[in-house]
C-alpha positions in Angstrom: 0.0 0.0 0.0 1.4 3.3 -0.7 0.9 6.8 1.5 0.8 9.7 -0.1 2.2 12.8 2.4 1.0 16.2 2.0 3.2 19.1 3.8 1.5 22.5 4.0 3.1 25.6 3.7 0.9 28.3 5.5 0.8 31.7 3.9 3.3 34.4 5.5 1.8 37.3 3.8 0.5 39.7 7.4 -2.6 41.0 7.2 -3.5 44.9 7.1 -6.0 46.6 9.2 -8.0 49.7 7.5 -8.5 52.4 9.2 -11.5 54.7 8.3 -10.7 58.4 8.8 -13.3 59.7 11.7 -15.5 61.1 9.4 -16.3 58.1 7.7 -15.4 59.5 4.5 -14.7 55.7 2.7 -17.8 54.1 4.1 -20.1 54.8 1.1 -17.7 53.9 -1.6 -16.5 50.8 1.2 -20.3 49.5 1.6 -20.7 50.0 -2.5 -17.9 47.6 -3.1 -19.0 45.1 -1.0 -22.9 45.3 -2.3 -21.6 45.5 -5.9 -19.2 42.0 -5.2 -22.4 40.4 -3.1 -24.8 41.4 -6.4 -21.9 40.1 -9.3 -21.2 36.6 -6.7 -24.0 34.2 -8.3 -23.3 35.4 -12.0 -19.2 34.2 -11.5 -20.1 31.1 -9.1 -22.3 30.2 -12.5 -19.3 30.5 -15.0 -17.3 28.9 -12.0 -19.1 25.6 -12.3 -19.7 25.8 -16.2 -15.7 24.4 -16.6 -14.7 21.7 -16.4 -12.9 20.1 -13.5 -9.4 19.4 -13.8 -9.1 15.8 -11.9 -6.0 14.3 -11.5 -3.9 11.4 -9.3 -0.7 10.5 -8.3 1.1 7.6 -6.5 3.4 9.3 -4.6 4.0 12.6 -2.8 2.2 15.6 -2.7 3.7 18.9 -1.9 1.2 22.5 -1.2 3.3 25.5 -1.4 2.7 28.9 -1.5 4.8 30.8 -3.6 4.8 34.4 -5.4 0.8 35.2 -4.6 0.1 31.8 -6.2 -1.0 28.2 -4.5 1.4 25.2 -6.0 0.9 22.1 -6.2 3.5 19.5 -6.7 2.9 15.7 -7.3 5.3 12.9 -8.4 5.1 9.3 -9.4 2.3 7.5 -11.6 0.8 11.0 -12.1 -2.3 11.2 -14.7 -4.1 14.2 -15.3 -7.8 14.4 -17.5 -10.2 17.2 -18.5 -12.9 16.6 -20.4 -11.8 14.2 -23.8 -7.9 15.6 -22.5 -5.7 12.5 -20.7 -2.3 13.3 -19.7 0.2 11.3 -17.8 3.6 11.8 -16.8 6.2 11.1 -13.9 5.5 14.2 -12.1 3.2 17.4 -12.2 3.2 21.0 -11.1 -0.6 22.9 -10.6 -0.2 26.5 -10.2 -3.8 28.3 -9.0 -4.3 31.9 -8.2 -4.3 32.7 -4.6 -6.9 35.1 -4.4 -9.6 33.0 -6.8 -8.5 29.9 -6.8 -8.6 29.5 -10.6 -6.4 27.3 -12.2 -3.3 29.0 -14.4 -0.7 25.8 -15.7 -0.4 22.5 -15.2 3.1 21.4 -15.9 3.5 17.8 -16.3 7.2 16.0 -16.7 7.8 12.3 -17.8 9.7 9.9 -20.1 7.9 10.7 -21.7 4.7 12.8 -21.0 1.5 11.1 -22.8 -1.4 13.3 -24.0 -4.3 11.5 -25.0 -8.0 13.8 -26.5 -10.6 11.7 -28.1 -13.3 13.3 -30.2 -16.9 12.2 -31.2 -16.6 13.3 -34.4 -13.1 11.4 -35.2 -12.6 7.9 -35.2 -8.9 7.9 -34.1 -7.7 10.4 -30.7 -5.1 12.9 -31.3 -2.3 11.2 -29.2 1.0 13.0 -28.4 4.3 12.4 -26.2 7.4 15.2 -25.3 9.5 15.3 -22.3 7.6 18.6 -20.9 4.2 19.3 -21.6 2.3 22.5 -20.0 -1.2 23.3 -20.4 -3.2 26.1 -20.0 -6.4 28.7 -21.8 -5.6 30.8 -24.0 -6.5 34.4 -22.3 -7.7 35.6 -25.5 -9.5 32.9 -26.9 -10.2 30.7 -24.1 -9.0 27.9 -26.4 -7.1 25.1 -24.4 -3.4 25.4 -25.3 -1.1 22.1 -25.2 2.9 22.7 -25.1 4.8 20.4 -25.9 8.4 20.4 -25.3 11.7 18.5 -26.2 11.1 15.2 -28.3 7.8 16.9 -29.6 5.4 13.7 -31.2 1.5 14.7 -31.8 -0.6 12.6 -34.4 -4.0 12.8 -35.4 -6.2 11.6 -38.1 -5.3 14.0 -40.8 -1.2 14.1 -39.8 1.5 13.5 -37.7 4.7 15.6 -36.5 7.6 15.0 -34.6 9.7 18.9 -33.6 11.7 20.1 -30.8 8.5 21.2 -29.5 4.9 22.1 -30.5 2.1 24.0 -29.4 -1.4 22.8 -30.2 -5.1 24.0 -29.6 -6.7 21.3 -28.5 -10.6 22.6 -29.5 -9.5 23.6 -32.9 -7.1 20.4 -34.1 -4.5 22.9 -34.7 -0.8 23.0 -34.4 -0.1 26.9 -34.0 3.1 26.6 -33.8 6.4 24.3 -34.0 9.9 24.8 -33.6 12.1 22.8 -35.5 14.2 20.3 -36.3 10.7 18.7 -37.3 9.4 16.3 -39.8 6.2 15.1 -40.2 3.5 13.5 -42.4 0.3 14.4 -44.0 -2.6 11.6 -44.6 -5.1 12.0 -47.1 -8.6 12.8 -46.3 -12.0 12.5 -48.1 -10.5 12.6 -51.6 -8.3 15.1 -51.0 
């Protein structure tokens, strides 16, 4: 049977005390901001649980830091990783969550390789991929999920496969945005084409 150990860190940050000059001159715009964060609560607990959850397990030891305003999360050993049609698994991860919302920035994931796995209704085959660092995050602009991949790059999918230095793929779209070479790859004829 194996125990997993989880250290905590506690937060080292002090707390401030406001003071309110004696004339109460902050108390209106004080009371707004608290009425206007009360009345916008349900509307962002909605988008809240409208993602996905990000689930994940690991064999061995687990590590909670705090570090630079932001909650880490370390893992090692057997680790996998899934979101949605998204499977990942690798040797060790690294989740790194906002302190003050709690959302969730990166995921790092290291292995030998890393395995990325996203199967899709409308394909028959998964896009499948491997690289000795993968990190994955959304897209702040386009809320797309974005998949690094890095050193030994390998993704393959129905319509092609590539193998770079690294690769970054958006996962909704099927799309390598980018590569960085030395890469080679291979195209696979598709309905005709």
């Amino acid at each position: 049977m194996k125990s997993t150990f989880i250290r905590i860190t506690p937060d080292i940050t002090r707390h401030r005390e406001i003071m309110l000059p004696p004339n109460n001159s902050l108390a209106p715009t004080l009371l707004h901001s608290i009425l206007s964060a009360v009345v916008m609560l349900p509307g962002m607990l909605m988008a809240a649980q409208s993602q996905s959850p990000v689930n994940w397990s690991a064999d061995g030891e687990l590590l909670i830091t705090i570090e630079n305003n932001r909650r880490i999360l370390r893992m090692r050993d057997n680790v996998r990783i899934s979101q949605n049609s998204i499977d990942i698994s690798g040797n060790s991860a690294i989740f790194e969550y906002t302190l003050d919302t709690q959302e969730l920035l990166r995921v790092t994931v290291l292995g030998t390789p890393v395995r990325y796995t996203q199967a899709s209704e409308s394909r028959a085959k998964p896009v499948t991929g491997k690289s000795d660092t993968l990190i994955f995050y959304e897209d702040e602009l386009t809320a797309d999920t974005i998949v690094e991949m890095i050193g030994n790059a390998f993704i393959k999918s129905p319509s092609s496969s590539m193998n770079c230095a690294s690769i970054i793929y958006v996962a909704e779209r099927d799309l390598v945005r980018e590569a960085m070479g030395p890469c080679q790859g291979a195209l696979t004829r598709q309905n005709g084409m």
